[in-house]
SESE-31696 format. One record per atom (N, C-alpha, C): residue number from 1; atom name; z, y, x; residue in one letter. Coordinates in steps of 0.02 Angstrom, whole numbers. Layout:
! residues N
+-----+----+--------+--------+--------+---+
:   k :  a :     zz :     yy :     xx : r :
+-----+----+--------+--------+--------+---+
: NUM : CA :      Z :      Y :      X : a :
...
+-----+----+--------+--------+--------+---+
This chain:
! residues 159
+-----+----+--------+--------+--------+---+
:   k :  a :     zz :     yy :     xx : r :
+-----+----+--------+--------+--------+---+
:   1 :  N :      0 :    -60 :     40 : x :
:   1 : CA :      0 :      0 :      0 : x :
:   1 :  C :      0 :     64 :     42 : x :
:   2 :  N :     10 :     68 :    108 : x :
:   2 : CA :     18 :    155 :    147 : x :
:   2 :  C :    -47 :    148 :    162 : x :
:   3 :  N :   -122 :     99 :    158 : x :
:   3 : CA :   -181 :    132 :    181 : x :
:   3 :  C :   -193 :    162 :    131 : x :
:   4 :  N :   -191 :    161 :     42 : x :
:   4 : CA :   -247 :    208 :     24 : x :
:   4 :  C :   -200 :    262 :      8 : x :
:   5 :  N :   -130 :    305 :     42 : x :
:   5 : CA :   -109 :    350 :     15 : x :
:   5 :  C :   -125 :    387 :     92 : x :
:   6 :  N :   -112 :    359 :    148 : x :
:   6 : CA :   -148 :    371 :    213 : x :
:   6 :  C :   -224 :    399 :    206 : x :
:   7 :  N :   -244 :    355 :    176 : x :
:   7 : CA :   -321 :    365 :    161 : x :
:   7 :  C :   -332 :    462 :    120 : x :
:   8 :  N :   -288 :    441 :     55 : x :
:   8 : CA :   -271 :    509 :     31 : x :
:   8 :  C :   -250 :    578 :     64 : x :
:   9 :  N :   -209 :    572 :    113 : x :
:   9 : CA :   -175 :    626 :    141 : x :
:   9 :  C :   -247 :    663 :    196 : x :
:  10 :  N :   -281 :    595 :    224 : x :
:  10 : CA :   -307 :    615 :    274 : x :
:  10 :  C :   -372 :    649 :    229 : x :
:  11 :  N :   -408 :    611 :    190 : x :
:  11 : CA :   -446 :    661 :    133 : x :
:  11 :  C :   -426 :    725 :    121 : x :
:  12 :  N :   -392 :    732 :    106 : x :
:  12 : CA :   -366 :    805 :     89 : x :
:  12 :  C :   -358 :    863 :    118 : x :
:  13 :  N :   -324 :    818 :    184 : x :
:  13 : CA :   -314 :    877 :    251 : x :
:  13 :  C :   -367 :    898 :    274 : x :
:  14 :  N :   -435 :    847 :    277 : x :
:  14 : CA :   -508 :    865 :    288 : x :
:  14 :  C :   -515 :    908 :    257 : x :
:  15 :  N :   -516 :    933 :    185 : x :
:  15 : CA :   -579 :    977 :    142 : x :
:  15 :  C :   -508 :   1041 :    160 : x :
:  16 :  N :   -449 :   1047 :    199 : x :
:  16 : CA :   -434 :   1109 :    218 : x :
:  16 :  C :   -458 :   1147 :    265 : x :
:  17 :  N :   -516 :   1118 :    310 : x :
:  17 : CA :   -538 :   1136 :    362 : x :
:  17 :  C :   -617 :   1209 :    363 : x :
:  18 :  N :   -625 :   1192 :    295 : x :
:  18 : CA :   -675 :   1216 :    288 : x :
:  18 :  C :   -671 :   1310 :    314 : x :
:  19 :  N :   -723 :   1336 :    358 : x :
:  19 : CA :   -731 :   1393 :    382 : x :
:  19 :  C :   -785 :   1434 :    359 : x :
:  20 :  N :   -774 :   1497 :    297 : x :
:  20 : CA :   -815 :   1523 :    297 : x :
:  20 :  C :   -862 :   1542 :    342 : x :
:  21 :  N :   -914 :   1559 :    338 : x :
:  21 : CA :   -967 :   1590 :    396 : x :
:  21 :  C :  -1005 :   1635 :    339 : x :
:  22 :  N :  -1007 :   1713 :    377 : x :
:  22 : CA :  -1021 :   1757 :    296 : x :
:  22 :  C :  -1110 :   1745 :    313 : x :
:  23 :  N :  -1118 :   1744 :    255 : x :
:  23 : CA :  -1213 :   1748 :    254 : x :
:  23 :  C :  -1243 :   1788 :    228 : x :
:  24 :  N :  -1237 :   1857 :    246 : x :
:  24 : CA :  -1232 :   1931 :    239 : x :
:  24 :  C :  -1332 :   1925 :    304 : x :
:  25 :  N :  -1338 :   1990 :    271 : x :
:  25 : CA :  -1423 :   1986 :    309 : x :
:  25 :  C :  -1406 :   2003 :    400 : x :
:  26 :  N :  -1329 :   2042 :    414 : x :
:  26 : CA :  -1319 :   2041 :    495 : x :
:  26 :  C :  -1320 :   1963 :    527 : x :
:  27 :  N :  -1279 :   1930 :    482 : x :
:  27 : CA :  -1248 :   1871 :    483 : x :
:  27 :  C :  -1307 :   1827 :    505 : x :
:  28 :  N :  -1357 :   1834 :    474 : x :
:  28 : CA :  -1426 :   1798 :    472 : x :
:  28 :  C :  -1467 :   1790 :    525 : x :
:  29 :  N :  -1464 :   1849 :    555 : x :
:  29 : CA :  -1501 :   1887 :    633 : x :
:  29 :  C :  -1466 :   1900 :    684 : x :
:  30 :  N :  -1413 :   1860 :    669 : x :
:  30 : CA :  -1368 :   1839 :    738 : x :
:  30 :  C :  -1395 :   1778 :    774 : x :
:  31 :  N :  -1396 :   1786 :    846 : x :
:  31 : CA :  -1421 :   1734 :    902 : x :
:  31 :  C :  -1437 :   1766 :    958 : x :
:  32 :  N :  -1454 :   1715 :    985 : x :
:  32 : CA :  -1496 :   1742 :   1039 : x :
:  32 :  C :  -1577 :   1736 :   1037 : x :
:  33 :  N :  -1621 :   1778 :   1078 : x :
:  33 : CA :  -1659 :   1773 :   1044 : x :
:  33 :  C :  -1701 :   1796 :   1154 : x :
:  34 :  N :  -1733 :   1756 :   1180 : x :
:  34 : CA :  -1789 :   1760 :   1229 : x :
:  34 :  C :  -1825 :   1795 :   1239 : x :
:  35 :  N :  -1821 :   1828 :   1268 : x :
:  35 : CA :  -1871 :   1896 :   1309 : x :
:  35 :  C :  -1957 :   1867 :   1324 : x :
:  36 :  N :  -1984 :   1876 :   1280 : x :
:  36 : CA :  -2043 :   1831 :   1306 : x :
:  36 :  C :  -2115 :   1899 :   1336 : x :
:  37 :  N :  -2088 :   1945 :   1327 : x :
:  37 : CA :  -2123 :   2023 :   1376 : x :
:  37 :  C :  -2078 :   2069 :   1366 : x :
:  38 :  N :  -2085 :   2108 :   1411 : x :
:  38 : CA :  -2024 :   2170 :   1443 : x :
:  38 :  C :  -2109 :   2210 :   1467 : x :
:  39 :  N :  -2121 :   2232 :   1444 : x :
:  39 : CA :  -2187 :   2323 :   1468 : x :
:  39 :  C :  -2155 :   2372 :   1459 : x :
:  40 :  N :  -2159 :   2422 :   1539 : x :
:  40 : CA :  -2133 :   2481 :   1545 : x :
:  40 :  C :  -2205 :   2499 :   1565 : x :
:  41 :  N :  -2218 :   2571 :   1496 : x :
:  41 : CA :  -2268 :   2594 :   1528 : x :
:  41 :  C :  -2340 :   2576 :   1538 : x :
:  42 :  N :  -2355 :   2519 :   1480 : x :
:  42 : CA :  -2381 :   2471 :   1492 : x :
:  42 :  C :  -2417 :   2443 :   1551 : x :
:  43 :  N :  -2341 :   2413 :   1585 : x :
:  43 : CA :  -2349 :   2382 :   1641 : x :
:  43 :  C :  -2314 :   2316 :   1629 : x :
:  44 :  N :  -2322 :   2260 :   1625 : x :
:  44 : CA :  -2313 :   2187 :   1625 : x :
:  44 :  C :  -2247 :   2204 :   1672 : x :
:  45 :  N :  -2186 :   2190 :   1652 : x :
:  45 : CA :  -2144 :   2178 :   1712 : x :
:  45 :  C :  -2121 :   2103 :   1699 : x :
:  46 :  N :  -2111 :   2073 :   1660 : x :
:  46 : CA :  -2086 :   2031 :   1645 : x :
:  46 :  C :  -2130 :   1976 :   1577 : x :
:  47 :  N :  -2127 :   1907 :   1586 : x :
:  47 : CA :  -2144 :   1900 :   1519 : x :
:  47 :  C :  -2157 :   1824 :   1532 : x :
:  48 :  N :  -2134 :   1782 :   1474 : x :
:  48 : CA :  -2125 :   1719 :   1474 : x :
:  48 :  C :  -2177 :   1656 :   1484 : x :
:  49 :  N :  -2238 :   1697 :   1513 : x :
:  49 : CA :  -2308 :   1659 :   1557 : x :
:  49 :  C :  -2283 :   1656 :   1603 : x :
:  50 :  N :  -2243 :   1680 :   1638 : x :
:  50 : CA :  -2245 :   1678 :   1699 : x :
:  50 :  C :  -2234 :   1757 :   1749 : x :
:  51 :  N :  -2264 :   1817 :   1716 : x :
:  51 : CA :  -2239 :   1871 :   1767 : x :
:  51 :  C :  -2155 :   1877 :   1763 : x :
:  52 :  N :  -2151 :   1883 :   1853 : x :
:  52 : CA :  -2090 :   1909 :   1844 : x :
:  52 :  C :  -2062 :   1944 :   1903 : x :
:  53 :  N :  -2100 :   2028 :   1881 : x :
:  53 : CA :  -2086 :   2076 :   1963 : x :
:  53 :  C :  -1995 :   2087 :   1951 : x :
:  54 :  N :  -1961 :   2079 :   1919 : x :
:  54 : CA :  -1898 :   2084 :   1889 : x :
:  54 :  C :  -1843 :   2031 :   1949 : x :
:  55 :  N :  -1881 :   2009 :   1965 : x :
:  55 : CA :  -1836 :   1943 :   1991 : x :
:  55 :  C :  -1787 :   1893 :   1961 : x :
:  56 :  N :  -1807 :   1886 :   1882 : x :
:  56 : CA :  -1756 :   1870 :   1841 : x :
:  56 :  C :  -1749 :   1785 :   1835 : x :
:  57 :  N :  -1703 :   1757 :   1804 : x :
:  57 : CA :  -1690 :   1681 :   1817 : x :
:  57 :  C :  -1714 :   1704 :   1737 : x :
:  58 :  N :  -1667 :   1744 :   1698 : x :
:  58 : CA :  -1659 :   1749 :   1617 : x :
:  58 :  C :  -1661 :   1811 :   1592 : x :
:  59 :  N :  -1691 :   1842 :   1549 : x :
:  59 : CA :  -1674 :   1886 :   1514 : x :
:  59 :  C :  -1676 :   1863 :   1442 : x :
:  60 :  N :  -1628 :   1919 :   1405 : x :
:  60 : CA :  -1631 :   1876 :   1324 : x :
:  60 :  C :  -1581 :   1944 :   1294 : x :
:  61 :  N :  -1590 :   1933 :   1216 : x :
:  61 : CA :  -1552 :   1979 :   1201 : x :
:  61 :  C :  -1488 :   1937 :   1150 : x :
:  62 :  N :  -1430 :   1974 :   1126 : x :
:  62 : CA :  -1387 :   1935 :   1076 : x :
:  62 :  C :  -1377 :   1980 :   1028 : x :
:  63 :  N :  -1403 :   1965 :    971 : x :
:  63 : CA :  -1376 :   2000 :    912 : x :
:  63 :  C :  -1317 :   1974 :    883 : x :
:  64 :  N :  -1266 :   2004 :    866 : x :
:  64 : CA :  -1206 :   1993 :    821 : x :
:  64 :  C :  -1182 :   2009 :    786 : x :
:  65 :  N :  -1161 :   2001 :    740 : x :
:  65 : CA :  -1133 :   2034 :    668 : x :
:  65 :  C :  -1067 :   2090 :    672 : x :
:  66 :  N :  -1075 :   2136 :    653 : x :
:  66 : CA :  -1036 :   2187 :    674 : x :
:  66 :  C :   -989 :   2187 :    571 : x :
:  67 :  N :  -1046 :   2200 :    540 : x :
:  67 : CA :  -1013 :   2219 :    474 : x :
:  67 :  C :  -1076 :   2174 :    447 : x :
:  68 :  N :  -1070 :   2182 :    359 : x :
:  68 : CA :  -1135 :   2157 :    319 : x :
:  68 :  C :  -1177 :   2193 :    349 : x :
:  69 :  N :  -1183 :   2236 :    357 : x :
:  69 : CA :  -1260 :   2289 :    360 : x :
:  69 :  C :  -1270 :   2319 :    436 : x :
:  70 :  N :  -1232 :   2278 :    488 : x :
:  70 : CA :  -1246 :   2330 :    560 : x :
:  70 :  C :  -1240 :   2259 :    597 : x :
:  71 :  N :  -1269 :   2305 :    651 : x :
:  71 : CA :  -1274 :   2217 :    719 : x :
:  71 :  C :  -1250 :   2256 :    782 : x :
:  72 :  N :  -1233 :   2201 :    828 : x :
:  72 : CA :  -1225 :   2232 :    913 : x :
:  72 :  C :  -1298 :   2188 :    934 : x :
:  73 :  N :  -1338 :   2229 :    969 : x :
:  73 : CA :  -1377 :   2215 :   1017 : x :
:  73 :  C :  -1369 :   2225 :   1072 : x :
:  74 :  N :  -1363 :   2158 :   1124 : x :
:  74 : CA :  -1338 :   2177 :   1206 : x :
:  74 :  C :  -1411 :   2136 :   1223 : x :
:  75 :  N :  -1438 :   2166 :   1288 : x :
:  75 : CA :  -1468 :   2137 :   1324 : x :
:  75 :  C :  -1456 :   2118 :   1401 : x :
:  76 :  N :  -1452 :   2047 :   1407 : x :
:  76 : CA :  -1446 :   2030 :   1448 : x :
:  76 :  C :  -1490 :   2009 :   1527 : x :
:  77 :  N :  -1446 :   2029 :   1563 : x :
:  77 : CA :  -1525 :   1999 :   1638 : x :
:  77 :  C :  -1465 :   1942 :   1671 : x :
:  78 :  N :  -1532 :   1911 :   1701 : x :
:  78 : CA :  -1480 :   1865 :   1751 : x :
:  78 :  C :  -1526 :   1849 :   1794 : x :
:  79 :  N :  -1509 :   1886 :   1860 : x :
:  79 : CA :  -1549 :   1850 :   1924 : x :
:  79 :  C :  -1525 :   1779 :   1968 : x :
:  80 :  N :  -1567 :   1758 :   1992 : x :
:  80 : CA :  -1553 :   1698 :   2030 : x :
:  80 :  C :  -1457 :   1700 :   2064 : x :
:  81 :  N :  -1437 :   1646 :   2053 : x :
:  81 : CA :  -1361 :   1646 :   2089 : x :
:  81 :  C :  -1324 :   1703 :   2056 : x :
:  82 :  N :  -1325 :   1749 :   2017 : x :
:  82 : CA :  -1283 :   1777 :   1982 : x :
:  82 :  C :  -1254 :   1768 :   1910 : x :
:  83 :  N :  -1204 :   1789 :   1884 : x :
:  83 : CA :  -1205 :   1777 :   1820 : x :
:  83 :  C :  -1234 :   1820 :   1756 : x :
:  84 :  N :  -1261 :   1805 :   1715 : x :
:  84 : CA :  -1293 :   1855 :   1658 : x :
:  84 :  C :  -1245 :   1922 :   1643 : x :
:  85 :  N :  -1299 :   1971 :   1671 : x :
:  85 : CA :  -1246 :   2041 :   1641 : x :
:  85 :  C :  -1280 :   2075 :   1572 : x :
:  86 :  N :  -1235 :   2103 :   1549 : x :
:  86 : CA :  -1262 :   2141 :   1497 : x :
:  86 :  C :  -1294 :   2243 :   1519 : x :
:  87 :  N :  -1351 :   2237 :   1519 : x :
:  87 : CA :  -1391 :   2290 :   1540 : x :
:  87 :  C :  -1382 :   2366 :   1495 : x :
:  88 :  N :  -1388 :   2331 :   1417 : x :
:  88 : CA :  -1371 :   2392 :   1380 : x :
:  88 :  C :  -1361 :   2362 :   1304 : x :
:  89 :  N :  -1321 :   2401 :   1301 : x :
:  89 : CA :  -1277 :   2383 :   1211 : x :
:  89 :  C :  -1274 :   2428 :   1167 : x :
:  90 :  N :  -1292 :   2425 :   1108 : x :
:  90 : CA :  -1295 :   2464 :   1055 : x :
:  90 :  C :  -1294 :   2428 :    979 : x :
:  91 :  N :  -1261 :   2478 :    944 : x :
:  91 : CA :  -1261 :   2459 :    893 : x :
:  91 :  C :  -1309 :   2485 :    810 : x :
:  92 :  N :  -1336 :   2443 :    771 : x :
:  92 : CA :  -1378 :   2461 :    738 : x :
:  92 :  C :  -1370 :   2438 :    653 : x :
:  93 :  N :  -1389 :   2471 :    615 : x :
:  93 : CA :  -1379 :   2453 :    549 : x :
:  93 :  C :  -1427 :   2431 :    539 : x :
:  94 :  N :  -1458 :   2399 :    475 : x :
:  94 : CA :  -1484 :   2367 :    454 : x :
:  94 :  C :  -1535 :   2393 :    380 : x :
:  95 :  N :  -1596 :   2395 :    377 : x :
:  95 : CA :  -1613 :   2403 :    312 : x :
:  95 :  C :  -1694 :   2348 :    310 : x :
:  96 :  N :  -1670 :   2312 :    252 : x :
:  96 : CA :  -1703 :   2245 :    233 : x :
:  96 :  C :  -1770 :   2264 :    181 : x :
:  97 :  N :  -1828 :   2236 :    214 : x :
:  97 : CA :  -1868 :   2226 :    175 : x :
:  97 :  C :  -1900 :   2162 :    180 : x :
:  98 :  N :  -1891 :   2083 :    115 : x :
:  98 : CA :  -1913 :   2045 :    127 : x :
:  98 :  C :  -1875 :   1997 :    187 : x :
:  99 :  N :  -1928 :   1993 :    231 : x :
:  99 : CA :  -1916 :   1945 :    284 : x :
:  99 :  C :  -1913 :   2007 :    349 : x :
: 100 :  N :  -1916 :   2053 :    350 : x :
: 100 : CA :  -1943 :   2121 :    380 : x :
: 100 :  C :  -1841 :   2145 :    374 : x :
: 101 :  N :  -1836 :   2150 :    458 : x :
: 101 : CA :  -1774 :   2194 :    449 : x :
: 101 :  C :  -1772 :   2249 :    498 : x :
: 102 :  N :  -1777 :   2326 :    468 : x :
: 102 : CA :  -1784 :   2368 :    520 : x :
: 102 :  C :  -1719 :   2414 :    546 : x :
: 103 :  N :  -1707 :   2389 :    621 : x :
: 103 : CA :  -1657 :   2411 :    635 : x :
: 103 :  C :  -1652 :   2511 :    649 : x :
: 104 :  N :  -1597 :   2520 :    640 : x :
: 104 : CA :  -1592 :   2585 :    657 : x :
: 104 :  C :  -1540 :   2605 :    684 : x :
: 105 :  N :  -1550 :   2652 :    749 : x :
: 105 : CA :  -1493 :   2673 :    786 : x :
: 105 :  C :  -1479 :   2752 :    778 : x :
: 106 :  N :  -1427 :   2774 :    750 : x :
: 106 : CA :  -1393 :   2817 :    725 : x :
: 106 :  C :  -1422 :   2886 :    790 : x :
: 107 :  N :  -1411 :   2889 :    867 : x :
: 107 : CA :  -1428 :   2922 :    916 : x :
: 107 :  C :  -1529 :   2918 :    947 : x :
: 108 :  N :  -1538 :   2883 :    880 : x :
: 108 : CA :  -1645 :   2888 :    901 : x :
: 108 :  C :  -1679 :   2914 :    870 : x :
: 109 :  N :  -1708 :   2967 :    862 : x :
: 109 : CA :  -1765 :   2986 :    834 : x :
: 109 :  C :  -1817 :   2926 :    833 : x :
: 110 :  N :  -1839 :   2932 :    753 : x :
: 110 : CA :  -1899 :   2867 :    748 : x :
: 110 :  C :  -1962 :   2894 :    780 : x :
: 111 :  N :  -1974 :   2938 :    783 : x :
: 111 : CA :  -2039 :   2941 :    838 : x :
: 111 :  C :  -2023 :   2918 :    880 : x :
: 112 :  N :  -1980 :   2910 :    937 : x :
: 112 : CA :  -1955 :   2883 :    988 : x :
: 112 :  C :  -1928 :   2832 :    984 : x :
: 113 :  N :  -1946 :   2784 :    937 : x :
: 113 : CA :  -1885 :   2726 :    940 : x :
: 113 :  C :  -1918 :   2681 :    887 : x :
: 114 :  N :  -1931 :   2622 :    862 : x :
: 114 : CA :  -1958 :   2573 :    815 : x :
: 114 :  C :  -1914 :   2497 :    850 : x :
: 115 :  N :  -1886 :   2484 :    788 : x :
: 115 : CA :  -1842 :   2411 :    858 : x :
: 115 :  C :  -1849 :   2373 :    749 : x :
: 116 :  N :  -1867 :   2311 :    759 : x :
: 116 : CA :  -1867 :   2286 :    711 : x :
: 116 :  C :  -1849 :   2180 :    727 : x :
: 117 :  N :  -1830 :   2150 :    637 : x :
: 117 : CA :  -1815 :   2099 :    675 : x :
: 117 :  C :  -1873 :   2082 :    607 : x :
: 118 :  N :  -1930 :   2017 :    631 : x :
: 118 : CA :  -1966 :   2003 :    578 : x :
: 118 :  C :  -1970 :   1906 :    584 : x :
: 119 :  N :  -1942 :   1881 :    528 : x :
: 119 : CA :  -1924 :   1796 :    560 : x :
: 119 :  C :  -1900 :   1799 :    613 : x :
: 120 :  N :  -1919 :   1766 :    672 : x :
: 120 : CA :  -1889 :   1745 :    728 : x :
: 120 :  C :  -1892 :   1793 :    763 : x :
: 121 :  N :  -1945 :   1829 :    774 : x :
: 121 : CA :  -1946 :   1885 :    810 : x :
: 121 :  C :  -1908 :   1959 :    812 : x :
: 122 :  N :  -1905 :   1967 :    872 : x :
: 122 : CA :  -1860 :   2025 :    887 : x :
: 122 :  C :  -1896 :   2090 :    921 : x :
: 123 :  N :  -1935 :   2122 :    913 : x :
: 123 : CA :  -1981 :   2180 :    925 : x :
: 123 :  C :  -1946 :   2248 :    946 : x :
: 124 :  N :  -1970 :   2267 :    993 : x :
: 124 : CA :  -1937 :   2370 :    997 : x :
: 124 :  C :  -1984 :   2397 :   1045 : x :
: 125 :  N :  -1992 :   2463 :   1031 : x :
: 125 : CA :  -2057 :   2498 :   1056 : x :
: 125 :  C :  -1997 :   2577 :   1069 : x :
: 126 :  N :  -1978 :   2600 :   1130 : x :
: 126 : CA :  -1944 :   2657 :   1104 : x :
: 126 :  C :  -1965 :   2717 :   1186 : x :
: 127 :  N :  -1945 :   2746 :   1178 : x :
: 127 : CA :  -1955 :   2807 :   1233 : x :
: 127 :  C :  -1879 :   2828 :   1233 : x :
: 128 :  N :  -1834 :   2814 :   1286 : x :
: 128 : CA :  -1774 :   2826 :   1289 : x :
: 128 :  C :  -1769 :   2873 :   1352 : x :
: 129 :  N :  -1711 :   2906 :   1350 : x :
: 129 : CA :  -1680 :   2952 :   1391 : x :
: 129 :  C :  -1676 :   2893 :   1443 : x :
: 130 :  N :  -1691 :   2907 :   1518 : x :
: 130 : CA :  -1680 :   2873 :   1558 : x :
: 130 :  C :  -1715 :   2819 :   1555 : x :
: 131 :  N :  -1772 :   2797 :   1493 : x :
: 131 : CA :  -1802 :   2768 :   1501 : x :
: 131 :  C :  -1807 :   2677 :   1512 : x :
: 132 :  N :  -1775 :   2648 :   1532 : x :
: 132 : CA :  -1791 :   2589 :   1548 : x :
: 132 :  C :  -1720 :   2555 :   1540 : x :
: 133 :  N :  -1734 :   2498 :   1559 : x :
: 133 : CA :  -1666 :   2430 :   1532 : x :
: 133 :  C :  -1646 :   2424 :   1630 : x :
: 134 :  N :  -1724 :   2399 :   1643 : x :
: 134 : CA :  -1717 :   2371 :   1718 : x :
: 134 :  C :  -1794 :   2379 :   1761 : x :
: 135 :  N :  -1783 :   2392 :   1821 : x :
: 135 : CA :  -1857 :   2412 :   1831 : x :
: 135 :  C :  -1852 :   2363 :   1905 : x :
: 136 :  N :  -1923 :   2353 :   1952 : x :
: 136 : CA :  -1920 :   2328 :   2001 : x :
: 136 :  C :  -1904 :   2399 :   2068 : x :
: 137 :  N :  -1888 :   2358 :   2118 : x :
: 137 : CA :  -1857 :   2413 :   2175 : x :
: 137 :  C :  -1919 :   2452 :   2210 : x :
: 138 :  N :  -1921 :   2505 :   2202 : x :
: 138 : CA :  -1964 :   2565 :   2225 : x :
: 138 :  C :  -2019 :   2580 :   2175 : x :
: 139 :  N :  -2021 :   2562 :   2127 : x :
: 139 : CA :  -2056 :   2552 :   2052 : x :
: 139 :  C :  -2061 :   2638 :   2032 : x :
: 140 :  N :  -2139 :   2673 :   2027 : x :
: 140 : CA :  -2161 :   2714 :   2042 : x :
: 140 :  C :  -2157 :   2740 :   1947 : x :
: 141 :  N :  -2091 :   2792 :   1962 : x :
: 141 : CA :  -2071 :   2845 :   1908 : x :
: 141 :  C :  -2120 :   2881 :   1869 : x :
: 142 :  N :  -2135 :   2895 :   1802 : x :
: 142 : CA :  -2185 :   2920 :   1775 : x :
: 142 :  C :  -2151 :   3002 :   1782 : x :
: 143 :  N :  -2197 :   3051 :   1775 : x :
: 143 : CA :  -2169 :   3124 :   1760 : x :
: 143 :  C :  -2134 :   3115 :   1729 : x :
: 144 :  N :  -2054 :   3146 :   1678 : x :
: 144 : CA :  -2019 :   3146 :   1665 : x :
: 144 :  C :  -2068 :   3193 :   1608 : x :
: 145 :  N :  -2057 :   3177 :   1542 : x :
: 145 : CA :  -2067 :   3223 :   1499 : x :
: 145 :  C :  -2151 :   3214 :   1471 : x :
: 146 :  N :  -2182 :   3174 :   1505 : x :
: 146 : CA :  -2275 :   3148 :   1513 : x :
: 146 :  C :  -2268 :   3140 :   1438 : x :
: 147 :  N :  -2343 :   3153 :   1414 : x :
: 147 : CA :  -2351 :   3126 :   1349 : x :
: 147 :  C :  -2331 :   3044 :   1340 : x :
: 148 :  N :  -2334 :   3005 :   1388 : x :
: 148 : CA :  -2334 :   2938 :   1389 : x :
: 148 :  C :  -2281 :   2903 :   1418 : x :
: 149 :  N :  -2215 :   2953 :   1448 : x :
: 149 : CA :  -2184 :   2936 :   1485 : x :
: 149 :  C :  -2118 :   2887 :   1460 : x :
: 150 :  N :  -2103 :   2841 :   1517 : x :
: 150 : CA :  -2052 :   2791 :   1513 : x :
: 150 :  C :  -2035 :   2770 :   1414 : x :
: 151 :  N :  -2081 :   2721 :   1422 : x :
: 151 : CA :  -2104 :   2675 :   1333 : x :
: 151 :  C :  -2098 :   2598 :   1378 : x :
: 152 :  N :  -2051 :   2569 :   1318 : x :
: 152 : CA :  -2002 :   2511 :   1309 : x :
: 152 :  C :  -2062 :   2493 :   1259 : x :
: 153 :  N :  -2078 :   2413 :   1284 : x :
: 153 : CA :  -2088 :   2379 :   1242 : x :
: 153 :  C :  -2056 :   2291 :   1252 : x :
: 154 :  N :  -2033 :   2295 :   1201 : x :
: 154 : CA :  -1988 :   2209 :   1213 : x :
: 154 :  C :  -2002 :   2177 :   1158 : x :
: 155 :  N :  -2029 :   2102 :   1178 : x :
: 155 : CA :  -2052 :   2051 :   1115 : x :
: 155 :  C :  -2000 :   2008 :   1120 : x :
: 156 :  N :  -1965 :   1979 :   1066 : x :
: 156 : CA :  -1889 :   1926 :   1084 : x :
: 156 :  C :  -1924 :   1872 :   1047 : x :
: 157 :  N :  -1899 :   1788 :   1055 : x :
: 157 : CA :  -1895 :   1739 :   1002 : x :
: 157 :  C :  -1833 :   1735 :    997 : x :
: 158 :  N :  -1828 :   1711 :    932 : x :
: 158 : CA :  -1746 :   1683 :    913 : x :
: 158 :  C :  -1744 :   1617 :    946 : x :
: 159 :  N :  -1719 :   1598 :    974 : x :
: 159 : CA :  -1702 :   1529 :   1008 : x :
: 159 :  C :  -1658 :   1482 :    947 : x :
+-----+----+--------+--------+--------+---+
């Protein structure tokens, strides 16, 4: 007679285990997600054929759920024998269309800035102050202020 009340207790104690996980649209577009091109300028620095003036083992980015409606985006580098650092972090809200989620950062003008997440993919096109995430060593500076100057383009997969 103590296996099926054994049996009972241990049933029970199971279905206490259960852990929400919210499934909110941040919630959704959390991961990591593979750097598969990095263009500064449209210049190939990086990209998952094979260029890589960067010297990188990894680059990748992590989205994470901040609230329902905002994410942290860190991007990460990692060169040979080191450990993955985080390059630059920001945080972004969220506005949903469909399968289409376009992020927005509170400090960007949208002329200067387009960063979107669409299915797996993780997209951003921006012209930032200072310009760049990571560049190669002696890597030849555009005029400061050029019609064309220092433009981010990064393609991600969700892994």
């Amino acid at each position: 007679m103590k296996y099926p009340i054994t049996l009972f207790i241990i049933a029970g104690l199971s279905g206490c285990n259960h852990v929400k996980v919210p499934a909110d649209t941040a919630a959704k577009l959390s991961g990591r997600y593979d750097v598969h091109a990095y263009v500064f300028n449209n210049d190939t620095l990086f990209s998952s054929t094979g260029i890589d003036r960067l010297g990188l083992e990894e680059f990748y980015i992590t989205v994470g759920r901040k609230s329902a409606d905002s994410i942290a985006v860190r991007y990460h580098t990692k060169k040979e024998g080191d450990k993955a650092s985080v390059v630059r972090y920001q945080t972004a809200g969220i506005l949903q269309e469909d399968d289409h989620y376009q992020l927005m950062y509170a400090h960007y003008d949208s002329i200067d800035y387009e960063s979107q997440i669409s299915g797996a993919t993780f997209s951003e096109k921006a012209r930032l102050p200072g310009g760049h995430l990571i560049l190669p060593e002696n890597y030849p500076m555009p005029i400061p202020g050029g019609q064309n100057s220092e433009w981010i383009t990064i393609i991600a997969e969700k892994k």
